[in-house]
C-alpha positions in Angstrom: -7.3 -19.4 0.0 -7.4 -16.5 2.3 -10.7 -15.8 2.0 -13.1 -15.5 4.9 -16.7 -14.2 5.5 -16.4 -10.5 5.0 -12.6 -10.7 4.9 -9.7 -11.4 2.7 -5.8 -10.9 2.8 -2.9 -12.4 1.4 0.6 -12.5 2.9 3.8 -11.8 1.1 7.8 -12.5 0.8 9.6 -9.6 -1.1 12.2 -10.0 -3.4 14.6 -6.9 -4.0 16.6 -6.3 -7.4 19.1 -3.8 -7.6 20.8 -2.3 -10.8 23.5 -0.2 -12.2 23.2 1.4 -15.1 20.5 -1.0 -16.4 22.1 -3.6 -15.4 21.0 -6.2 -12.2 23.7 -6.4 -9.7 22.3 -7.9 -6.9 18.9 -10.3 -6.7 17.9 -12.0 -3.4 14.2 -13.1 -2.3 13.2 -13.1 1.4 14.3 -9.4 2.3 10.8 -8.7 3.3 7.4 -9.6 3.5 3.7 -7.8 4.2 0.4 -8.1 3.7 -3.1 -7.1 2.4 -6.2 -7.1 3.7 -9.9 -6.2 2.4 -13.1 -6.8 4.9 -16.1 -5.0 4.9 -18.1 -3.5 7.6 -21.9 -3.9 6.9 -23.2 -1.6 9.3 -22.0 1.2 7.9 -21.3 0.6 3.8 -18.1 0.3 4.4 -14.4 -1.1 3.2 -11.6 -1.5 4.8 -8.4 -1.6 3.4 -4.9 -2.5 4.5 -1.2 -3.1 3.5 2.0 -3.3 5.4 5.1 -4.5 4.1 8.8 -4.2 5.5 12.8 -5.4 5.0 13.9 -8.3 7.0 17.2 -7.0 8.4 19.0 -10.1 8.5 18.2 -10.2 5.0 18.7 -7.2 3.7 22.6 -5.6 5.2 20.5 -4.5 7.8 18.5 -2.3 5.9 15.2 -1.6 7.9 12.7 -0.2 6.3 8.4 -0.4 6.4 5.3 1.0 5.7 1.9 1.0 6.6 -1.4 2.3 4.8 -4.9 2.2 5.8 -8.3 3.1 4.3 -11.4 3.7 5.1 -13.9 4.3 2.3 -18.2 4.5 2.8 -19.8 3.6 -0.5 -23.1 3.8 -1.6 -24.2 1.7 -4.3 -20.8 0.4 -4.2 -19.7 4.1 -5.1 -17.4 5.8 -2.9 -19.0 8.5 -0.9 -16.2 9.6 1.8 -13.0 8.3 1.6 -10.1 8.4 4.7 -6.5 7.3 5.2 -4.1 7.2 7.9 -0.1 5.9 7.0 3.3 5.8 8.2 6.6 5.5 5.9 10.5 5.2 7.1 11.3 8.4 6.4 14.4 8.0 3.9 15.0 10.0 0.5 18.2 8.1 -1.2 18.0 8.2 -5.0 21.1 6.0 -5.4 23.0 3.2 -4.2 25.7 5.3 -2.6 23.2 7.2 -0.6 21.2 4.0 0.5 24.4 2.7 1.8 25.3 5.8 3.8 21.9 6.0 5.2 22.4 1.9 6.4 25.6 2.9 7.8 24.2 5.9 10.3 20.4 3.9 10.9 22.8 0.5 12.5 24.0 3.3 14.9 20.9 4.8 15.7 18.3 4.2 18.5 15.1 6.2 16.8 14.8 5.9 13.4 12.1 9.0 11.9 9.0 8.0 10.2 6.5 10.2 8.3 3.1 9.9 9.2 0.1 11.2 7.2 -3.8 11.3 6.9 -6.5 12.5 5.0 -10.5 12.6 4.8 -11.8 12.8 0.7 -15.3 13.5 0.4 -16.3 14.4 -3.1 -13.5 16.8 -5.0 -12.2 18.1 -1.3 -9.4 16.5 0.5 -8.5 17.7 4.0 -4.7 16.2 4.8 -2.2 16.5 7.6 1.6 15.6 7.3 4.6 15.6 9.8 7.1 13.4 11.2 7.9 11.6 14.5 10.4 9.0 16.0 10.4 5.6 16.9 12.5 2.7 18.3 15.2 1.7 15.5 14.2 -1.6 17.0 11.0 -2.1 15.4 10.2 -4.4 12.7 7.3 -4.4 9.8 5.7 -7.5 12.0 5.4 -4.8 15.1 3.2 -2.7 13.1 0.2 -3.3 15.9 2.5 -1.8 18.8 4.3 0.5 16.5 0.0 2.2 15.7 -0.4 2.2 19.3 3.1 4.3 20.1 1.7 6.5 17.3 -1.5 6.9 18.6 0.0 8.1 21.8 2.4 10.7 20.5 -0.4 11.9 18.1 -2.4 13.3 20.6 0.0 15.5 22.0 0.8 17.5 18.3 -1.0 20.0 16.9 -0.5 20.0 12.7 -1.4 21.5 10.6 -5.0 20.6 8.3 -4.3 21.3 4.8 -7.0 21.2 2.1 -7.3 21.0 -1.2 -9.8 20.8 -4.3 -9.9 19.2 -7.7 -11.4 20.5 -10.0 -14.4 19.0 -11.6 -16.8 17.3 -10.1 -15.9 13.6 -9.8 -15.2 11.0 -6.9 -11.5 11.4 -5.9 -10.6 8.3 -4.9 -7.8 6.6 -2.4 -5.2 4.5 -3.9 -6.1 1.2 -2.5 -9.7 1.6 -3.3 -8.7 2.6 -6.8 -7.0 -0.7 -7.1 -9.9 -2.6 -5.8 -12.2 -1.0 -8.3 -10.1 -2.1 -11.0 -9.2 -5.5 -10.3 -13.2 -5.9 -9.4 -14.0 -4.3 -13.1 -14.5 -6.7 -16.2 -12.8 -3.7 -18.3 -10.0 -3.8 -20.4 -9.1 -0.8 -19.7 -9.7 1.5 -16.2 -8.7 4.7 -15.8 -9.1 7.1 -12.4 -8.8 10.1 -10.7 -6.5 9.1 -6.9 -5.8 11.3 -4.2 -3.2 11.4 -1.7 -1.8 13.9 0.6 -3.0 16.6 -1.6 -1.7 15.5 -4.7 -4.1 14.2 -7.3 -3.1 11.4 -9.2 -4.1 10.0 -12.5 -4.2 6.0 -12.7 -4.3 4.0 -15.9 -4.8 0.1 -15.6 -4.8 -2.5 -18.6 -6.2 -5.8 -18.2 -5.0 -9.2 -19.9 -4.5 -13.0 -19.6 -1.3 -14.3 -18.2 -0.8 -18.0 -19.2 3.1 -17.7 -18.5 2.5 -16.7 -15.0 0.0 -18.6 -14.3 2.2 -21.7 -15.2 4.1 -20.2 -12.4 0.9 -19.6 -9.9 0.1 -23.3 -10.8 3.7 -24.9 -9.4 3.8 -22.7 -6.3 0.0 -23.7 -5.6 -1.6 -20.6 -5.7 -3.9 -21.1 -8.3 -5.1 -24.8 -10.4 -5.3 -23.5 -13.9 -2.9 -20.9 -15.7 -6.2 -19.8 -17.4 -7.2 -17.9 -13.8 -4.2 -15.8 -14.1 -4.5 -12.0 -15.0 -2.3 -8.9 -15.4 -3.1 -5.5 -14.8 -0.4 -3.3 -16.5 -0.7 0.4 -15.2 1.2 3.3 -14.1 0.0 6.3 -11.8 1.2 9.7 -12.9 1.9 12.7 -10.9 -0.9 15.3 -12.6 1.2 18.1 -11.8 4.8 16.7 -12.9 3.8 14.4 -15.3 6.0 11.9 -13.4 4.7 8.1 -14.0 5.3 4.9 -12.0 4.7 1.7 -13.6 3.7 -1.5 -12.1 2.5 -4.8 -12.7 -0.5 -6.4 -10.8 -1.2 -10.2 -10.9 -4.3 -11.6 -9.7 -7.2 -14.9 -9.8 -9.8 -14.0 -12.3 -11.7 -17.0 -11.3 -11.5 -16.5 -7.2 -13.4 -14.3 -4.2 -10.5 -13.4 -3.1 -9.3 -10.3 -5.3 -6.3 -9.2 -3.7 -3.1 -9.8 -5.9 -0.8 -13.0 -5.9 2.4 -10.7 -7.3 3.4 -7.3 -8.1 5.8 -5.7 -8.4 7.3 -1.8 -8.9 10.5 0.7 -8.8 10.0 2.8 -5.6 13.7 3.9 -6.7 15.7 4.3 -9.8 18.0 1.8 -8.8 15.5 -1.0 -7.1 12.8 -3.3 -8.2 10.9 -4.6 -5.3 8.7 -8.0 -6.5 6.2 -9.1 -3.7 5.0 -12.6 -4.4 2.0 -14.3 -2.1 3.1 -17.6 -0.2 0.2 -20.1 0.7 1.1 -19.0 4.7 -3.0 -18.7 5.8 -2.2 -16.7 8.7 -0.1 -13.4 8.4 3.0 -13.1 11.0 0.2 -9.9 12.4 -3.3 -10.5 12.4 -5.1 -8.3 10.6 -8.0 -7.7 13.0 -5.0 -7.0 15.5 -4.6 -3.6 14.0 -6.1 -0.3 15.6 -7.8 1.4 12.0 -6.8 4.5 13.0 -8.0 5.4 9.4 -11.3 5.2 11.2 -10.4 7.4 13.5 -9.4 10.3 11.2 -13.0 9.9 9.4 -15.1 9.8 12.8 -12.5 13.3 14.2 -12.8 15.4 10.5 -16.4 14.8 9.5 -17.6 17.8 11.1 -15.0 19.8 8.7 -16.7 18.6 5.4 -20.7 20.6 7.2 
Protein backbone atom coordinates (compact mmCIF):
# COMPACT_ATOMS: atom_id res chain seq x y z
CA UNK A 1 0.00 0.00 0.00
CA UNK A 2 1.14 3.44 -0.81
CA UNK A 3 3.05 2.65 -3.46
CA UNK A 4 2.78 4.21 -6.81
CA UNK A 5 4.89 4.41 -10.14
CA UNK A 6 7.90 6.39 -9.12
CA UNK A 7 6.31 7.30 -5.75
CA UNK A 8 5.78 6.12 -2.27
CA UNK A 9 4.66 7.74 1.06
CA UNK A 10 3.04 6.63 4.15
CA UNK A 11 0.85 8.71 6.43
CA UNK A 12 1.15 8.78 10.23
CA UNK A 13 -0.81 9.24 13.71
CA UNK A 14 1.76 10.21 16.57
CA UNK A 15 1.54 9.01 19.84
CA UNK A 16 3.34 11.17 22.63
CA UNK A 17 4.74 9.65 26.07
CA UNK A 18 5.77 11.84 28.67
CA UNK A 19 7.93 10.89 31.86
CA UNK A 20 9.22 12.00 35.20
CA UNK A 21 12.04 10.69 36.50
CA UNK A 22 11.81 7.50 34.41
CA UNK A 23 8.67 7.08 34.94
CA UNK A 24 5.52 7.54 32.15
CA UNK A 25 3.08 10.07 33.34
CA UNK A 26 1.09 10.79 30.59
CA UNK A 27 0.37 8.43 27.22
CA UNK A 28 -2.22 9.61 24.62
CA UNK A 29 -2.18 8.61 20.66
CA UNK A 30 -3.59 11.00 18.10
CA UNK A 31 -1.63 14.24 19.16
CA UNK A 32 -0.25 14.35 15.66
CA UNK A 33 0.30 12.89 12.49
CA UNK A 34 2.69 13.49 9.20
CA UNK A 35 4.07 11.89 6.49
CA UNK A 36 6.75 10.51 4.15
CA UNK A 37 7.30 10.54 0.88
CA UNK A 38 10.04 9.07 -1.68
CA UNK A 39 9.60 9.60 -5.74
CA UNK A 40 12.15 9.78 -8.14
CA UNK A 41 12.68 12.06 -10.91
CA UNK A 42 14.23 10.19 -13.94
CA UNK A 43 15.29 12.92 -15.87
CA UNK A 44 17.77 14.02 -13.83
CA UNK A 45 19.00 10.82 -11.35
CA UNK A 46 17.30 12.08 -8.92
CA UNK A 47 15.36 11.39 -5.30
CA UNK A 48 13.21 13.17 -3.60
CA UNK A 49 12.62 13.05 -0.18
CA UNK A 50 10.00 14.33 2.20
CA UNK A 51 8.66 14.33 5.82
CA UNK A 52 6.32 16.58 7.70
CA UNK A 53 4.81 15.84 10.91
CA UNK A 54 3.00 18.12 13.57
CA UNK A 55 0.70 18.23 17.10
CA UNK A 56 -2.95 18.24 16.74
CA UNK A 57 -3.83 21.10 19.11
CA UNK A 58 -6.99 19.78 20.29
CA UNK A 59 -5.07 16.89 21.20
CA UNK A 60 -2.29 17.91 22.56
CA UNK A 61 -3.24 21.12 25.51
CA UNK A 62 -2.90 23.12 22.60
CA UNK A 63 0.54 22.44 22.08
CA UNK A 64 1.35 23.35 18.40
CA UNK A 65 4.24 22.37 17.11
CA UNK A 66 5.68 20.97 13.24
CA UNK A 67 8.32 20.41 11.05
CA UNK A 68 9.10 20.07 7.68
CA UNK A 69 12.26 18.55 5.79
CA UNK A 70 13.09 18.13 2.27
CA UNK A 71 15.77 16.57 0.08
CA UNK A 72 17.08 16.65 -2.97
CA UNK A 73 19.81 14.16 -3.75
CA UNK A 74 21.34 13.37 -7.68
CA UNK A 75 22.91 9.96 -7.65
CA UNK A 76 24.91 8.23 -10.00
CA UNK A 77 25.02 4.66 -10.05
CA UNK A 78 22.70 4.95 -7.27
CA UNK A 79 25.60 6.90 -5.34
CA UNK A 80 24.92 10.28 -4.14
CA UNK A 81 26.66 12.86 -6.12
CA UNK A 82 25.09 16.30 -4.77
CA UNK A 83 22.95 16.40 -2.07
CA UNK A 84 20.40 19.52 -0.98
CA UNK A 85 17.96 20.37 1.79
CA UNK A 86 15.63 22.99 2.64
CA UNK A 87 13.58 22.71 6.37
CA UNK A 88 11.55 24.51 8.80
CA UNK A 89 11.22 23.69 12.68
CA UNK A 90 8.90 25.53 15.56
CA UNK A 91 11.42 27.16 16.96
CA UNK A 92 11.20 26.10 20.78
CA UNK A 93 14.20 24.97 23.15
CA UNK A 94 12.28 23.55 26.49
CA UNK A 95 14.34 20.68 28.13
CA UNK A 96 11.66 20.02 30.74
CA UNK A 97 8.11 19.78 31.47
CA UNK A 98 7.93 23.04 33.35
CA UNK A 99 9.42 24.94 30.47
CA UNK A 100 7.12 23.19 27.73
CA UNK A 101 4.22 24.29 29.74
CA UNK A 102 5.31 27.88 30.09
CA UNK A 103 6.10 28.09 26.48
CA UNK A 104 2.13 26.59 25.76
CA UNK A 105 0.98 29.14 28.04
CA UNK A 106 2.61 32.43 26.06
CA UNK A 107 2.22 30.48 22.25
CA UNK A 108 -2.13 30.36 23.07
CA UNK A 109 -1.58 34.14 23.46
CA UNK A 110 0.34 34.78 20.55
CA UNK A 111 -0.47 35.65 16.91
CA UNK A 112 3.17 34.67 15.14
CA UNK A 113 4.62 31.88 16.42
CA UNK A 114 8.93 31.85 15.15
CA UNK A 115 10.14 29.10 13.16
CA UNK A 116 13.77 28.25 12.10
CA UNK A 117 14.37 27.77 8.66
CA UNK A 118 17.47 26.19 7.12
CA UNK A 119 19.20 24.78 3.88
CA UNK A 120 22.08 23.31 2.63
CA UNK A 121 23.84 22.07 -0.77
CA UNK A 122 26.48 18.88 0.01
CA UNK A 123 28.54 17.97 -2.81
CA UNK A 124 31.37 15.65 -1.90
CA UNK A 125 33.09 16.57 1.66
CA UNK A 126 31.79 20.44 1.29
CA UNK A 127 28.56 21.66 2.68
CA UNK A 128 27.45 25.24 2.00
CA UNK A 129 24.37 26.04 4.75
CA UNK A 130 22.33 29.00 5.70
CA UNK A 131 20.33 29.30 8.98
CA UNK A 132 17.96 32.05 10.46
CA UNK A 133 14.58 32.55 11.71
CA UNK A 134 11.24 34.05 10.63
CA UNK A 135 7.51 34.34 11.77
CA UNK A 136 4.42 32.96 10.86
CA UNK A 137 0.59 32.83 11.69
CA UNK A 138 0.20 31.00 15.20
CA UNK A 139 -2.72 29.76 13.24
CA UNK A 140 -1.13 27.29 11.06
CA UNK A 141 -1.31 23.69 11.39
CA UNK A 142 1.27 20.72 10.20
CA UNK A 143 -1.56 19.94 7.33
CA UNK A 144 -0.94 23.78 6.02
CA UNK A 145 2.56 22.99 5.26
CA UNK A 146 1.83 23.75 1.23
CA UNK A 147 0.67 27.46 2.12
CA UNK A 148 2.97 27.73 5.04
CA UNK A 149 6.26 26.88 1.89
CA UNK A 150 4.62 29.40 -0.13
CA UNK A 151 4.60 32.31 2.90
CA UNK A 152 8.26 31.22 3.25
CA UNK A 153 9.11 31.38 -0.14
CA UNK A 154 7.91 34.97 -0.16
CA UNK A 155 9.63 36.26 2.94
CA UNK A 156 12.85 34.48 1.75
CA UNK A 157 13.46 36.53 -1.05
CA UNK A 158 13.60 39.65 0.75
CA UNK A 159 16.68 38.38 3.39
CA UNK A 160 19.98 38.28 2.88
CA UNK A 161 21.85 35.34 5.26
CA UNK A 162 24.44 34.47 5.59
CA UNK A 163 26.19 31.18 3.42
CA UNK A 164 28.23 29.19 5.81
CA UNK A 165 30.54 26.33 4.62
CA UNK A 166 32.11 23.76 5.87
CA UNK A 167 34.48 20.60 5.17
CA UNK A 168 34.93 17.15 6.41
CA UNK A 169 37.67 15.73 6.33
CA UNK A 170 38.46 12.76 4.26
CA UNK A 171 37.28 12.15 1.25
CA UNK A 172 33.87 10.40 1.35
CA UNK A 173 30.15 11.15 0.30
CA UNK A 174 28.50 13.19 3.14
CA UNK A 175 25.28 12.23 3.02
CA UNK A 176 21.65 14.01 4.13
CA UNK A 177 19.71 12.31 6.84
CA UNK A 178 16.77 11.08 4.91
CA UNK A 179 18.85 9.66 2.23
CA UNK A 180 21.04 7.98 4.82
CA UNK A 181 17.91 6.32 6.04
CA UNK A 182 16.99 5.21 2.64
CA UNK A 183 20.27 3.66 1.96
CA UNK A 184 19.92 1.66 4.98
CA UNK A 185 16.64 0.34 4.94
CA UNK A 186 17.36 -0.39 0.98
CA UNK A 187 20.72 -2.40 2.21
CA UNK A 188 20.63 -6.26 2.87
CA UNK A 189 23.32 -5.51 5.80
CA UNK A 190 23.22 -6.25 9.23
CA UNK A 191 24.88 -3.69 10.05
CA UNK A 192 25.23 0.10 8.18
CA UNK A 193 27.10 2.63 9.28
CA UNK A 194 27.42 6.50 7.69
CA UNK A 195 28.82 9.65 7.60
CA UNK A 196 25.39 12.55 7.66
CA UNK A 197 25.45 16.11 7.36
CA UNK A 198 23.30 18.73 8.46
CA UNK A 199 23.56 22.42 8.94
CA UNK A 200 27.24 22.04 9.28
CA UNK A 201 27.41 19.47 11.70
CA UNK A 202 28.61 16.11 10.69
CA UNK A 203 26.98 13.30 12.09
CA UNK A 204 27.88 9.72 12.52
CA UNK A 205 24.87 7.07 12.00
CA UNK A 206 24.97 3.47 13.10
CA UNK A 207 21.90 1.23 12.04
CA UNK A 208 21.40 -2.61 13.04
CA UNK A 209 19.19 -4.75 11.25
CA UNK A 210 16.87 -7.71 12.60
CA UNK A 211 13.53 -9.66 12.38
CA UNK A 212 10.64 -8.46 14.40
CA UNK A 213 8.07 -11.25 14.77
CA UNK A 214 6.51 -9.44 17.93
CA UNK A 215 5.74 -6.43 15.97
CA UNK A 216 4.88 -7.79 13.15
CA UNK A 217 2.00 -9.66 15.09
CA UNK A 218 1.03 -6.16 15.64
CA UNK A 219 1.56 -4.88 11.72
CA UNK A 220 -0.57 -8.11 10.95
CA UNK A 221 -3.95 -6.97 13.25
CA UNK A 222 -3.76 -3.36 12.23
CA UNK A 223 -3.42 -4.52 8.37
CA UNK A 224 -0.37 -3.15 7.48
CA UNK A 225 1.42 -6.14 6.61
CA UNK A 226 0.04 -10.28 6.01
CA UNK A 227 2.81 -12.13 7.67
CA UNK A 228 4.81 -11.11 10.91
CA UNK A 229 7.79 -12.65 8.97
CA UNK A 230 7.86 -9.23 6.75
CA UNK A 231 8.53 -7.27 9.73
CA UNK A 232 12.04 -5.68 10.39
CA UNK A 233 13.88 -3.38 12.93
CA UNK A 234 16.52 -1.14 12.36
CA UNK A 235 18.02 -0.22 15.81
CA UNK A 236 20.40 2.91 15.44
CA UNK A 237 21.43 6.06 17.01
CA UNK A 238 23.07 9.15 15.27
CA UNK A 239 25.77 10.80 17.30
CA UNK A 240 26.94 14.34 17.36
CA UNK A 241 30.84 13.89 16.07
CA UNK A 242 31.83 16.68 17.90
CA UNK A 243 29.91 16.20 21.36
CA UNK A 244 29.71 12.64 21.30
CA UNK A 245 25.91 13.26 22.02
CA UNK A 246 23.74 10.11 20.67
CA UNK A 247 20.04 9.73 19.81
CA UNK A 248 18.62 6.47 19.63
CA UNK A 249 15.71 5.28 17.63
CA UNK A 250 13.91 2.49 16.41
CA UNK A 251 12.83 2.08 12.67
CA UNK A 252 10.17 -0.60 11.60
CA UNK A 253 9.72 -1.45 8.19
CA UNK A 254 8.25 -4.41 5.19
CA UNK A 255 11.16 -6.45 4.28
CA UNK A 256 9.05 -8.16 1.69
CA UNK A 257 7.35 -4.79 0.00
CA UNK A 258 8.35 -1.83 -2.73
CA UNK A 259 7.35 0.47 -0.55
CA UNK A 260 10.50 1.07 1.91
CA UNK A 261 9.38 3.79 3.94
CA UNK A 262 8.78 2.82 7.69
CA UNK A 263 5.41 1.52 9.31
CA UNK A 264 6.63 2.81 13.04
CA UNK A 265 9.33 4.61 14.70
CA UNK A 266 9.86 6.08 17.17
CA UNK A 267 12.58 8.55 19.24
CA UNK A 268 13.23 11.17 22.29
CA UNK A 269 13.46 14.59 20.72
CA UNK A 270 13.45 15.58 24.59
CA UNK A 271 14.55 14.15 27.78
CA UNK A 272 11.19 14.06 28.99
CA UNK A 273 9.20 12.82 25.67
CA UNK A 274 8.94 9.82 23.59
CA UNK A 275 7.19 10.58 20.29
CA UNK A 276 5.98 6.98 18.48
CA UNK A 277 4.70 7.59 14.86
CA UNK A 278 2.73 4.62 13.72
CA UNK A 279 1.37 4.35 9.78
CA UNK A 280 -2.50 4.12 9.44
CA UNK A 281 -3.80 2.36 6.15
CA UNK A 282 -5.27 6.20 5.25
CA UNK A 283 -3.99 5.97 1.20
CA UNK A 284 -4.16 9.61 0.77
CA UNK A 285 -2.25 12.00 3.11
CA UNK A 286 -4.50 15.06 4.70
CA UNK A 287 -1.61 17.11 2.00
CA UNK A 288 -0.73 15.76 -1.13
CA UNK A 289 2.58 15.26 -1.58
CA UNK A 290 2.89 16.50 -5.15
CA UNK A 291 1.13 19.63 -3.52
CA UNK A 292 4.35 20.76 -2.09
CA UNK A 293 6.73 23.46 -3.75
CA UNK A 294 10.42 21.35 -3.32
CA UNK A 295 12.02 24.29 -2.52
CA UNK A 296 14.96 21.80 -1.70
CA UNK A 297 15.15 22.04 -5.46
CA UNK A 298 15.48 25.33 -5.50
CA UNK A 299 18.45 25.76 -3.16
CA UNK A 300 20.38 23.09 -5.52
CA UNK A 301 19.45 24.89 -8.89
CA UNK A 302 20.50 28.82 -6.86
CA UNK A 303 24.05 27.32 -5.09
CA UNK A 304 25.48 25.11 -7.85
CA UNK A 305 27.53 27.73 -9.27
CA UNK A 306 29.29 27.97 -5.60
CA UNK A 307 30.55 24.35 -5.75
CA UNK A 308 32.82 25.67 -9.80
Amino acid sequence: MGAMAGQMYRHYDACAHITVFGLTVFSRCGVGGGFALVKSRPQDHAVILQFVSGSSPERAHGLNRMGLIQEVVIEEGAQPVESSYFGFITANNEESVAQATKALDDSNRAKQAPYTWAEGIATGSCMRYRINRLQLPAAYRWSDSARMLDDIQVQLKGQNVEQLTMHATGHEQLRTFLYAMRSALLSPAAKTEQSVIHNGTLFHLTLNRSADAKAGAEFVKSGLIVRESQAMRLTGSIRNVKTGFETPFSVWFDGNSVNIIPLRFEFKPRSYLKLVFQADRQETPSTPPSTLPTMAADAREGWTQDFK
